[in-house]
C-alpha positions in Angstrom: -10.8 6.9 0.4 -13.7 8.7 -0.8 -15.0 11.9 0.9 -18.3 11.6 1.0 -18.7 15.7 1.6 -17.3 16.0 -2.1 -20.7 15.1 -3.2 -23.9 17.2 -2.0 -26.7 15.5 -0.9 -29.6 17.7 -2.7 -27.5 16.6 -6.5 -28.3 13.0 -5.5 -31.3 13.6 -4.1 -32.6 13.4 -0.5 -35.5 10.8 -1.9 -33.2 8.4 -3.0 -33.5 5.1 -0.9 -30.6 3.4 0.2 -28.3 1.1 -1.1 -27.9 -1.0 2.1 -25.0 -3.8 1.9 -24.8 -5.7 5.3 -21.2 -6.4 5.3 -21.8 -9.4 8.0 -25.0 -11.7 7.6 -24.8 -15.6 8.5 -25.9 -18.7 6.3 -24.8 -22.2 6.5 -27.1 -25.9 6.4 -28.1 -28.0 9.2 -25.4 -29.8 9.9 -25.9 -33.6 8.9 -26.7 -31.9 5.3 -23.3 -31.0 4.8 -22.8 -34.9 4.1 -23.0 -34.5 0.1 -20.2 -31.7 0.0 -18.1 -33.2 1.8 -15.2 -35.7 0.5 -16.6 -39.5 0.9 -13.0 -40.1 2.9 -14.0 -37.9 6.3 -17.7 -39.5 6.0 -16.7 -41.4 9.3 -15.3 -38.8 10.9 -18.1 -36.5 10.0 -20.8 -39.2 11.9 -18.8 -39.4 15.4 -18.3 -35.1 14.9 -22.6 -35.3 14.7 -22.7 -37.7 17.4 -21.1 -35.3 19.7 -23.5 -32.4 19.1 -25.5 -33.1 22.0 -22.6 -33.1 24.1 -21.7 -29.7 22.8 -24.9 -28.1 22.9 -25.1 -29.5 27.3 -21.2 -27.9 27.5 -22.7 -24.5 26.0 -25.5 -24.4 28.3 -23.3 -25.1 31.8 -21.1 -22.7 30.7 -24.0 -19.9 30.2 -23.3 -19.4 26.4 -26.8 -21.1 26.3 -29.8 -19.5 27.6 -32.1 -22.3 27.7 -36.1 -19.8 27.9 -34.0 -17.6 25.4 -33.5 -20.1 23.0 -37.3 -21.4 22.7 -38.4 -18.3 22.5 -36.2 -17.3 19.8 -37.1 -20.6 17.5 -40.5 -20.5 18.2 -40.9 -16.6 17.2 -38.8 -16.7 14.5 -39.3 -19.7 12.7 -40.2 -19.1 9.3 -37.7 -16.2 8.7 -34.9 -18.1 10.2 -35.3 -20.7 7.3 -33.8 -17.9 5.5 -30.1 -19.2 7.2 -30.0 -21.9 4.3 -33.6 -21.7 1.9 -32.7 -19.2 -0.8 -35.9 -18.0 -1.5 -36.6 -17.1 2.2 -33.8 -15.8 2.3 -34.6 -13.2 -0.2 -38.0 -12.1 1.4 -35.9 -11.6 4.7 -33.0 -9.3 3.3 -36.1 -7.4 1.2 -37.6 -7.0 4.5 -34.8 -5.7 6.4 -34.6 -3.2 3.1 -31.3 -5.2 2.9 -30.0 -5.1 -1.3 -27.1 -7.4 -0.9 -24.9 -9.2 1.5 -21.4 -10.4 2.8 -22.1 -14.4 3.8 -20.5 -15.5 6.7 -20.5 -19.5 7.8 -23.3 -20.3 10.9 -26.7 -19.3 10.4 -27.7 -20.7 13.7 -25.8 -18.8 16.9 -28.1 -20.6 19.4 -27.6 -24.2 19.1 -24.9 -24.3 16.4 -27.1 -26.6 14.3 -25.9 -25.3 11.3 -22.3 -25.7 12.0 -20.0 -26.5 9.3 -18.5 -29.9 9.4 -15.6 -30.1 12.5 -16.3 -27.4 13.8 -14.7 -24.8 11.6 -17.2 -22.1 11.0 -16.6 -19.6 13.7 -14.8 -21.2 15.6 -12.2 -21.9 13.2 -9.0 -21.8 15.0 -5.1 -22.4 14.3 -5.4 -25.7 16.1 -7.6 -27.2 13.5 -6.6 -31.1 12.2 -5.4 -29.9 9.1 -7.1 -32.5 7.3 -10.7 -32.8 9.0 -10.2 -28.8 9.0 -9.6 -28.6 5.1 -11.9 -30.9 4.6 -14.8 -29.2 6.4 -14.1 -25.8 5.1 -14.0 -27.3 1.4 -17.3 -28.6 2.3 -18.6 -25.4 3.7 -17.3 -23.6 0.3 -19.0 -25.8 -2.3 -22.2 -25.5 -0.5 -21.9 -21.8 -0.4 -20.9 -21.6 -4.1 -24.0 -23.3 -4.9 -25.8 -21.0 -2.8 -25.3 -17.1 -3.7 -24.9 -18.8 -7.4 -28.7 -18.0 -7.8 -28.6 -14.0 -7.1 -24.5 -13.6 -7.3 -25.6 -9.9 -7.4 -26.7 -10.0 -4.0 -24.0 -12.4 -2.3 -20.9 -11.9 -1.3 -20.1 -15.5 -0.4 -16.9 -15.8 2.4 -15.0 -18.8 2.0 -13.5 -20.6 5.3 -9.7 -21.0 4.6 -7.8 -22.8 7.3 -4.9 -20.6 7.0 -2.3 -22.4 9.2 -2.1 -25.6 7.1 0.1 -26.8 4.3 0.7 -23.2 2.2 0.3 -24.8 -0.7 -3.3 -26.4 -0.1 -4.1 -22.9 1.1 -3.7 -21.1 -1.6 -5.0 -23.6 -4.1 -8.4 -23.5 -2.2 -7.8 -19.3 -2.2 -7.6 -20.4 -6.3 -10.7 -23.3 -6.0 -13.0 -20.7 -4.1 -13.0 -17.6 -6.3 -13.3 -19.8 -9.5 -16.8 -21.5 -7.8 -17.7 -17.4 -7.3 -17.1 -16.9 -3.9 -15.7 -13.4 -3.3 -13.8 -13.3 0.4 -11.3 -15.5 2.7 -12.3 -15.9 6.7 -8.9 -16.6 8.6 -9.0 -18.3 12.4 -8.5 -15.4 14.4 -6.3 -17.7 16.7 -3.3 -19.3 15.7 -2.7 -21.1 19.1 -0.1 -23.7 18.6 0.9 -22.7 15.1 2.9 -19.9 13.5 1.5 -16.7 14.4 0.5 -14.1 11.4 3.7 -12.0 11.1 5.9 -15.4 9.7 6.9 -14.7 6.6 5.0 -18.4 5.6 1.8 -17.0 5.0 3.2 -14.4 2.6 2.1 -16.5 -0.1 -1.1 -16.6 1.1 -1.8 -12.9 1.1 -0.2 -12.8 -1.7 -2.9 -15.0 -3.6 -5.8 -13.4 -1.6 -4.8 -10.2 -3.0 -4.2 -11.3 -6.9 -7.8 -12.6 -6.6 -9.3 -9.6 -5.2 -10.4 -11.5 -2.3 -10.9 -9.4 1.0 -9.5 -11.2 4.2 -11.4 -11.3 7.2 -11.5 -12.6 10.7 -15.0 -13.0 12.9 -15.6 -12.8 16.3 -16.7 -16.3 18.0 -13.3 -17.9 18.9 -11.8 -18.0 22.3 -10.0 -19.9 24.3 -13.4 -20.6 26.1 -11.7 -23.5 28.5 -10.0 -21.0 30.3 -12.9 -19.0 31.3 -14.7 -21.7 33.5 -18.0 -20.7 34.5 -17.6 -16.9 33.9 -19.2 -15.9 30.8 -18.6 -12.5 31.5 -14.5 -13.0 31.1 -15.7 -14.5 27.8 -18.0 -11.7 26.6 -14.9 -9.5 27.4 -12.6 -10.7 25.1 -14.4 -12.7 22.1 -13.7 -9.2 20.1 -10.3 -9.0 20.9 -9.6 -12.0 19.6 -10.4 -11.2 15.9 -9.1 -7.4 16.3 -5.7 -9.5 17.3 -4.0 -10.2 13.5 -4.8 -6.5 12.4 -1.5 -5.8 14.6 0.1 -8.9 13.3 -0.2 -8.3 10.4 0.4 -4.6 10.4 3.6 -4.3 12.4 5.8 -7.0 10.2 4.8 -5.1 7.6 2.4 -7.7 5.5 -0.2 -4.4 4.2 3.7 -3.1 3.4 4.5 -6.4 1.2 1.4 -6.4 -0.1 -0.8 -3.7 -1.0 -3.5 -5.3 -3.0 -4.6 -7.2 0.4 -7.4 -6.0 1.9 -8.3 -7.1 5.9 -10.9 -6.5 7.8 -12.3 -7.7 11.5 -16.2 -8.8 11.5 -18.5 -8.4 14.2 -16.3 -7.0 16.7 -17.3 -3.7 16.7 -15.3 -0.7 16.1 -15.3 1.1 19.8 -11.9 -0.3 20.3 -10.2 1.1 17.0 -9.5 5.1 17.5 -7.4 4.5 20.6 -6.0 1.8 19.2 -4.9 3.8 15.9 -4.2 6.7 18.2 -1.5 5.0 20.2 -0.1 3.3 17.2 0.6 6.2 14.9 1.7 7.7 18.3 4.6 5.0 18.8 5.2 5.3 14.5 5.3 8.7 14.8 7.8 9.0 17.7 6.0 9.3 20.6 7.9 10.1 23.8 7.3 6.9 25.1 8.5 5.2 22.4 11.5 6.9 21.4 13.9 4.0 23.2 12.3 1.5 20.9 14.0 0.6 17.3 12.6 1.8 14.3 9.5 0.2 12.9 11.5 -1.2 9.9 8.7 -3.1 8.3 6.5 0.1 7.9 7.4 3.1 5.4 4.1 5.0 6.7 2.0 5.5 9.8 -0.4 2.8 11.0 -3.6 5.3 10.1 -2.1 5.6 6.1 -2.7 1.7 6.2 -5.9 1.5 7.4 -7.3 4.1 5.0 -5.8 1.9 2.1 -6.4 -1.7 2.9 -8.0 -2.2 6.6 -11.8 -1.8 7.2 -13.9 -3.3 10.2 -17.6 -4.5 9.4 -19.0 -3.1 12.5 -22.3 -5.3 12.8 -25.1 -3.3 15.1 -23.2 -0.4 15.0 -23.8 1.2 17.8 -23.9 5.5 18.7 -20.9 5.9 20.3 -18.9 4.4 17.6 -21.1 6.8 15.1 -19.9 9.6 17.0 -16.0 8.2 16.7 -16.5 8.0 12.4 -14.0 10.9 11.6 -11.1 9.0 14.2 -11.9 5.9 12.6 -12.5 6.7 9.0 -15.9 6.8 7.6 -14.9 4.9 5.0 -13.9 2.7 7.3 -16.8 1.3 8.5 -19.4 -0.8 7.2 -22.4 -1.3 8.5 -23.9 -5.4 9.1 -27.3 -6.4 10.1 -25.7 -10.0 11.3 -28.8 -12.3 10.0 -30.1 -13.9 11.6 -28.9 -14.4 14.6 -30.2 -12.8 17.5 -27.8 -10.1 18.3 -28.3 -8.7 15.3 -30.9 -6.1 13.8 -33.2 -8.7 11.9 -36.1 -8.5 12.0 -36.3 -4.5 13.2 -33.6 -3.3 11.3 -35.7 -0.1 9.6 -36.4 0.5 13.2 -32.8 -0.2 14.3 -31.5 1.8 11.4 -33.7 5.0 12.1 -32.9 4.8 16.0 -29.2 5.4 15.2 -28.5 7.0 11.9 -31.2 9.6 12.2 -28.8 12.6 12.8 -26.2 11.1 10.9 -25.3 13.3 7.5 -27.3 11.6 4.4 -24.0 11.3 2.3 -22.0 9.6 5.1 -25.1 7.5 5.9 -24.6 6.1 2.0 -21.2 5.0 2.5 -21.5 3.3 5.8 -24.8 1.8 5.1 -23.5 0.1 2.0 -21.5 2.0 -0.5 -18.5 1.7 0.9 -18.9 -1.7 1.3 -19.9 -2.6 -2.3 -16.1 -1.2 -3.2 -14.8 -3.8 -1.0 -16.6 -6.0 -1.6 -17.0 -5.5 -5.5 -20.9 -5.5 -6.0 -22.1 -3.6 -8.8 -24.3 -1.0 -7.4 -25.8 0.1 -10.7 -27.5 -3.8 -10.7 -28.5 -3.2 -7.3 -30.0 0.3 -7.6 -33.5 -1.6 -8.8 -33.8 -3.4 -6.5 -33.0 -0.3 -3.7 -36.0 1.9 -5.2 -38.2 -0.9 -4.5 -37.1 -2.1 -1.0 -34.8 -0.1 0.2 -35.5 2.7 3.3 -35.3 6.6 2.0 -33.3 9.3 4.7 -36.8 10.5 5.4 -38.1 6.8 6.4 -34.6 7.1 8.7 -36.0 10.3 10.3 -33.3 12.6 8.8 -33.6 16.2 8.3 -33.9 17.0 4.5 -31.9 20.3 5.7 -28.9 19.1 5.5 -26.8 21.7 5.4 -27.8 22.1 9.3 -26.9 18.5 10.3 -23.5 19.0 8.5 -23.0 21.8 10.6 -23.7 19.9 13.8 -21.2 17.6 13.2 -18.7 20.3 11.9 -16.1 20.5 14.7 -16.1 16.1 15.4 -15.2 16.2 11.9 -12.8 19.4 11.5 -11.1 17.6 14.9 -11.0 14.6 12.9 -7.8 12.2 14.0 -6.6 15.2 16.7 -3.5 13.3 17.0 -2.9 14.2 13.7 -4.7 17.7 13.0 -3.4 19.4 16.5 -7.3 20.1 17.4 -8.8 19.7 20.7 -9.9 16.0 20.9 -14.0 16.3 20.6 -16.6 15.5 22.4 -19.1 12.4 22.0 -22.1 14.7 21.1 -24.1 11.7 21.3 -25.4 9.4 24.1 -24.0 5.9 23.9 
């Protein structure tokens, strides 16, 4: 993990714009687009899945997902830019915009009415219960069209192939194969199983073992729940559709799969990352021996503490980061956190997200600004930065345009005991305060 306090800001120069990477933005067609992608066998399957999309879209709104004044409002002011979800060239003026260099692509472009879901349903809410062959089929048709779509800037797009993990292994892994050879660069896994095996069975081994020989991050995204359960209650919904995703990092941790494999990167999308210091607190805690954890075996399946694995191959793409999980970087990992602007869906920071980005990094150290804002997610991700620093000079915002102090010296001292405190688990210091409001 790089330390971005090795380097000093004034040597890089307090001028220098950003290289902003959003580590979570949204693309996908209309849906009845999809038709030419997708294998002439599922054709009739793929008209009765349209001819349900009304019937969705009225379950959506009784439930509340829906906001019916929100919704026309947000198509009728938005309109041109959120073309951008599928024209490429829109697309471009958008992210140039939002002083945006390059992007990871996630499925769903439209989070209002879902008309740009993938084919079946298996964008975000890909789940474990999936038909395996309508699912396969739909995620294969999802891929080819993304393929053809960051093909024309592959310097800017990080394209995220849908990969129905709980089917056949062996069709798995030869899409893992099929999608990095059409360019795509990462894996999105349901982030519920449901009926299937769950993420610890040694059955999916060969799958991580593939995603890691192609240097292809694995991530889950927030979206799927088991929404039947919630009735009319959106708020029990709103509750837990991050936990969901955050779910497999312990999976996988605990039987030891970062052990087994230790090329495999993971990482949990648009979930925030206000739930991850206690979480790693109480799980080194129990590694670590922890009174309360002392009757418990030993974790066999680890040789290191949960925090050692998360430095090395965990990372959360915290869209809309938020202050209070600023003021939680040294628990979590600067590192560990890259920043997403989410376009363009609505929750997101597009189209404000200079304004957004100087509201809430503008006491933030410079250097640590540059790693969560996009270097550290051009290492995951593998974009070349030296390609992208151009294009940065020319759209990207500069630490003044963010409000920071060029003094920087002073801001690093204002931060000095959060960070000296660090993980206090681990360094013995009083745990620190916020400093900041939420």
């Amino acid at each position: 993990m790089t330390d971005p306090h090795d380097t000093e800001e004034p040597r890089q120069g307090f001028a220098e714009p950003y290289v902003i990477v959003s580590s979570d933005c949204h693309a996908g067609l209309p849906t009845e687009e999809y038709r030419p992608y997708l294998d002439a066998r599922f054709h009739r399957d793929f008209d009765e899945f349209l001819g349900g999309r009304e019937r969705r879209r009225e379950e959506m709104t009784r439930l509340g997902i829906r906001n019916e004044a929100f919704a026309d409002r947000w198509f009728s002011d938005n309109e041109e830019g959120l073309r951008g979800g599928w024209d490429p060239a829109r697309r471009l003026k958008e992210l140039d915009g939002d002083g945006v260099a390059a992007e990871v692509v996630f499925p769903d472009a439209d989070a209002v009415d879902s008309r740009t879901a993938a084919p079946f349903g298996v964008g975000l809410g890909l789940s474990g219960d999936q038909d395996p062959e309508l699912g396969m089929a739909g995620a294969q048709a999802h891929n080819r069209w993304l393929a053809d779509f960051v093909s024309g800037n592959p310097e800017r797009h990080c394209g995220v192939a849908l990969l129905p993990v709980t089917g056949e292994v062996d069709r798995v892994v030869a899409e893992i194969h099929r999608a990095k050879e059409s360019g795509l660069g990462a894996l999105m896994i349901p982030s519920m199983w449901v009926d299937k095996a769950p993420y610890h069975d040694r059955r999916y081994d060969p799958v991580w073992a593939a995603a890691a020989a192609c240097a292809m991050p694995v991530l889950t995204h927030s979206g799927a729940a088991p929404r039947d359960e919630y009735g009319d209650h959106l708020g029990i919904y709103v509750s837990e559709v991050t936990w969901w995703p955050a779910r497999p990092l312990w999976f996988l941790l605990w039987s030891g799969v970062f052990e087994r494999h230790p090329g495999l990167r993971f990482g949990v999308a648009e979930s925030g990352c206000w739930w991850l210091p206690n979480l790693l607190w109480f799980m080194d805690r129990l590694y670590l021996g922890a009174h309360g954890g002392k009757k418990l075996s030993p974790f066999a399946e680890l040789k290191r503490p949960p925090h050692e694995y998360l430095d090395r191959q965990i990372f959360v793409c915290a869209t809309n980061t938020k202050r209070r999980e600023l003021a939680q970087r040294y628990e979590i990992g600067v590192d560990n956190i890259l920043w997403g602007s989410d376009f363009p869906h609505p929750e997101g920071t597009w189209p404000d997200t200079r304004g957004w980005l100087a509201r809430t990094f503008h006491d933030i150290p410079v250097a640590e600004t540059r790693r969560m804002l996009g270097l550290a997610a051009a290492e995951v991700f593998g974009f070349d930065t030296t390609k992208l620093a151009p294009l940065a000079r020319r759209i990207g915002p500069t630490p003044a345009d963010l409000g920071q102090d060029p003094d920087q010296r002073a801001v690093e001292a204002s931060w000095a005991r959060s960070r000296e405190a660090g993980r206090h688990w681990l360094t013995g210091h009083d745990f620190p305060t916020l400093g900041v409001t939420p």
